[in-house]
LUMLUMMI-957473 format. One record per residue (C-alpha): chain; residue number from 1; x, y, z; residue in one letter. Coordinates in steps of 0.05 Angstrom, whole numbers. Layout:
% residues N
+-------+-----+--------+--------+--------+-----+
| chain |   n |      u |      v |      w | res |
+-------+-----+--------+--------+--------+-----+
|     A | NUM |      X |      Y |      Z |   a |
...
+-------+-----+--------+--------+--------+-----+
***
This chain:
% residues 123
+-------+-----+--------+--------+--------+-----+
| chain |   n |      u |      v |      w | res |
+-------+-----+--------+--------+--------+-----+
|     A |   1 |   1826 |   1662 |   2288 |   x |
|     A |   2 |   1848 |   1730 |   2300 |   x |
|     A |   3 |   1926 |   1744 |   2295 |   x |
|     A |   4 |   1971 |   1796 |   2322 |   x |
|     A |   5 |   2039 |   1814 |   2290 |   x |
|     A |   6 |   2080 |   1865 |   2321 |   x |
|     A |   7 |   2123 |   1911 |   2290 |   x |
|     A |   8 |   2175 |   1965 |   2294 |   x |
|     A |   9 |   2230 |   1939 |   2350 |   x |
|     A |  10 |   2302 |   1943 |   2349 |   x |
|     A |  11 |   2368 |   1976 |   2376 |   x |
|     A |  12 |   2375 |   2045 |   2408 |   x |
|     A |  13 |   2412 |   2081 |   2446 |   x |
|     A |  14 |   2381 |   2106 |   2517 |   x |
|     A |  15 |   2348 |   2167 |   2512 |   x |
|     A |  16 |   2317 |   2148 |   2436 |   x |
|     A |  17 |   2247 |   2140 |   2416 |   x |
|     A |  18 |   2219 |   2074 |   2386 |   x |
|     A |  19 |   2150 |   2066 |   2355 |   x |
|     A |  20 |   2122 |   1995 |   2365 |   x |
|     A |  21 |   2056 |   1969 |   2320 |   x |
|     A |  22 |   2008 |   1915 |   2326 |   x |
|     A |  23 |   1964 |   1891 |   2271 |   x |
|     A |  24 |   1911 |   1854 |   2285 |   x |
|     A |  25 |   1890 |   1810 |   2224 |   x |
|     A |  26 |   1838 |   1749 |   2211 |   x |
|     A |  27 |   1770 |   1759 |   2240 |   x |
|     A |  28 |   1772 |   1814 |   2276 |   x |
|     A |  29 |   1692 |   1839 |   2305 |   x |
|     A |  30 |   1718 |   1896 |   2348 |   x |
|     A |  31 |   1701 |   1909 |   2420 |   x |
|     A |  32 |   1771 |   1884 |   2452 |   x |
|     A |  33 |   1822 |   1918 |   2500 |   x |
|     A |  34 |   1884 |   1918 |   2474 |   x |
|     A |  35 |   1950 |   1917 |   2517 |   x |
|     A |  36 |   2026 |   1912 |   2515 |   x |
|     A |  37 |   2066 |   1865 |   2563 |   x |
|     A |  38 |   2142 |   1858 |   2559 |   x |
|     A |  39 |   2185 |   1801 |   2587 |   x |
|     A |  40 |   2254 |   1790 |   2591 |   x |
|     A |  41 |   2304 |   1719 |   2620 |   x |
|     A |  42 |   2305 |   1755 |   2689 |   x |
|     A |  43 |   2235 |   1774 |   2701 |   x |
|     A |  44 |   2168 |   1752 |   2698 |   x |
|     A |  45 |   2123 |   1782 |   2636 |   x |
|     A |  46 |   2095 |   1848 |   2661 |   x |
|     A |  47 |   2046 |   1892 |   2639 |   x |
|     A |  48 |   2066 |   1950 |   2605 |   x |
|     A |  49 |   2008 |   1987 |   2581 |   x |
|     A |  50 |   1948 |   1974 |   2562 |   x |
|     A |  51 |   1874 |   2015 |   2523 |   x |
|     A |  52 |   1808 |   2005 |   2519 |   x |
|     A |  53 |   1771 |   1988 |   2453 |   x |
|     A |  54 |   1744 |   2062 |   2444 |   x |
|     A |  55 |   1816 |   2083 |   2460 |   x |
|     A |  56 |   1776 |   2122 |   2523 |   x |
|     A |  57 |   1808 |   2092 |   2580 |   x |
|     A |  58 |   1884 |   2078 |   2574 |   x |
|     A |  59 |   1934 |   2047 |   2634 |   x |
|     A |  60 |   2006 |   2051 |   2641 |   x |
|     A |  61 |   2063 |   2016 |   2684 |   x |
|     A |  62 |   2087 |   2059 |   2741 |   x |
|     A |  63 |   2160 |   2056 |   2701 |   x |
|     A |  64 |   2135 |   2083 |   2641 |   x |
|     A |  65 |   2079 |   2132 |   2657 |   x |
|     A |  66 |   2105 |   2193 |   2629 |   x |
|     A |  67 |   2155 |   2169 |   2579 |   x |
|     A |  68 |   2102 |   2111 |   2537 |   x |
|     A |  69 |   2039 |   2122 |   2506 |   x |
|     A |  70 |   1992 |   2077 |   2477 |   x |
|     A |  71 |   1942 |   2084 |   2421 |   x |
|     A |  72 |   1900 |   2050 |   2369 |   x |
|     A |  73 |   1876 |   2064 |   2298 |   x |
|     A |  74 |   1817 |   2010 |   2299 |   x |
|     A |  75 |   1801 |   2026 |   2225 |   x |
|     A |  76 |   1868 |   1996 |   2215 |   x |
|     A |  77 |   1857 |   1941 |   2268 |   x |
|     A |  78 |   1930 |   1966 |   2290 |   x |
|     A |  79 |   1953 |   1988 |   2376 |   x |
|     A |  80 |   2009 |   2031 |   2379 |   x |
|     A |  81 |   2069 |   2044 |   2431 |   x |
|     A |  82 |   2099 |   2103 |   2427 |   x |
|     A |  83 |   2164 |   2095 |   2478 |   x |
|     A |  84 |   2212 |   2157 |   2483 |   x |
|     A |  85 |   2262 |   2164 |   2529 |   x |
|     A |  86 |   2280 |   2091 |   2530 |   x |
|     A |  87 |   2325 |   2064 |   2589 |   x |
|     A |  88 |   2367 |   2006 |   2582 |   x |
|     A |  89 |   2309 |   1969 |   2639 |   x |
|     A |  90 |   2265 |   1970 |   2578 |   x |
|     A |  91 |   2298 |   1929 |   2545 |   x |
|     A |  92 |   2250 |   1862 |   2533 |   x |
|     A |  93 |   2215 |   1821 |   2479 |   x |
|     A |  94 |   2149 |   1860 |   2484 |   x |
|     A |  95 |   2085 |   1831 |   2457 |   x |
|     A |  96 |   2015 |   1857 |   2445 |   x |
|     A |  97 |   1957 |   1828 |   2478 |   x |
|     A |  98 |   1878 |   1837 |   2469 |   x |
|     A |  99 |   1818 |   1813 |   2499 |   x |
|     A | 100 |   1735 |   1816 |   2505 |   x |
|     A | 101 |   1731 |   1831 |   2573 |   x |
|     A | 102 |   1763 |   1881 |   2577 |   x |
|     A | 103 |   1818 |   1940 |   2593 |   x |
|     A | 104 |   1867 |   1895 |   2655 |   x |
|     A | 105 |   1935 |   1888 |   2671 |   x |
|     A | 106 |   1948 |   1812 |   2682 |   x |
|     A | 107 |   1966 |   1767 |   2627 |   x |
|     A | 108 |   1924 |   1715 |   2649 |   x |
|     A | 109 |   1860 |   1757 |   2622 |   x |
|     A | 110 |   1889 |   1758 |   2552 |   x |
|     A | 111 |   1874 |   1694 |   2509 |   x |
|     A | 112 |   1904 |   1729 |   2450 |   x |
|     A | 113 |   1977 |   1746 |   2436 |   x |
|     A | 114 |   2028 |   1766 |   2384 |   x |
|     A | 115 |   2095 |   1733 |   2376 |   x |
|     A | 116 |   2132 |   1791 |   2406 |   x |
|     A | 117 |   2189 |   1848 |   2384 |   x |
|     A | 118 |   2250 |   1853 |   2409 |   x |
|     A | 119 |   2271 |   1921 |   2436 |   x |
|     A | 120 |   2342 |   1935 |   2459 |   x |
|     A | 121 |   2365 |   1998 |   2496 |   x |
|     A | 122 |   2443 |   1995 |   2503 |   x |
|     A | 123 |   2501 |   2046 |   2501 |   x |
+-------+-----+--------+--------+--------+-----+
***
């Protein structure tokens, strides 16, 4: 009963900054992690970053720690991804995740995904 919808993919260039959003809509009664996984043909899904409900605790990939930040506006029932210096690796089909457990980095603990956004990084 609760939907995800991400937003804000596309095509850059490497070295260019991307915003992605995820709205959460239906019945939403707060207290879920929220995450970001990407996947592409060649690899497995993988966990990209992911934030706690109070937006306290936060967890990033070792490939984009530094460069990705995620946030949340729960007012808005909307997670963020802020990506800057985008590599052509990042290119995927990245989808938001959330859960009531809590803050992990495994698919498998999320019941509850969006249809994913495409995100291209090519020169």
């Amino acid at each position: 009963q609760v939907q995800l919808v991400e937003s804000g993919g596309g095509v850059v260039r490497p070295g260019d900054s991307l915003r992605l959003s995820c709205t959460a809509s239906g019945r939403t009664f707060g207290g879920y992690a929220m995450a970001w996984f990407r996947q592409t043909p060649e690899k497995e899904r993988e966990f990209v970053a992911g934030i706690s409900w109070s937006g306290a605790r936060t967890n990033y990939a070792e490939s984009v720690k530094g460069r990705f930040a995620i946030s949340r506006d729960n007012a808005k029932n909307t997670l963020y991804l802020q990506m800057n210096s985008l590599k052509a690796e990042d290119t995927a089909l990245y989808y938001c995740a959330a859960n009531y457990v809590g803050l992990t980095a495994f698919s498998r603990d999320y019941p509850s995904w969006g249809q994913g956004t495409q995100v291209t990084v090519s020169s």
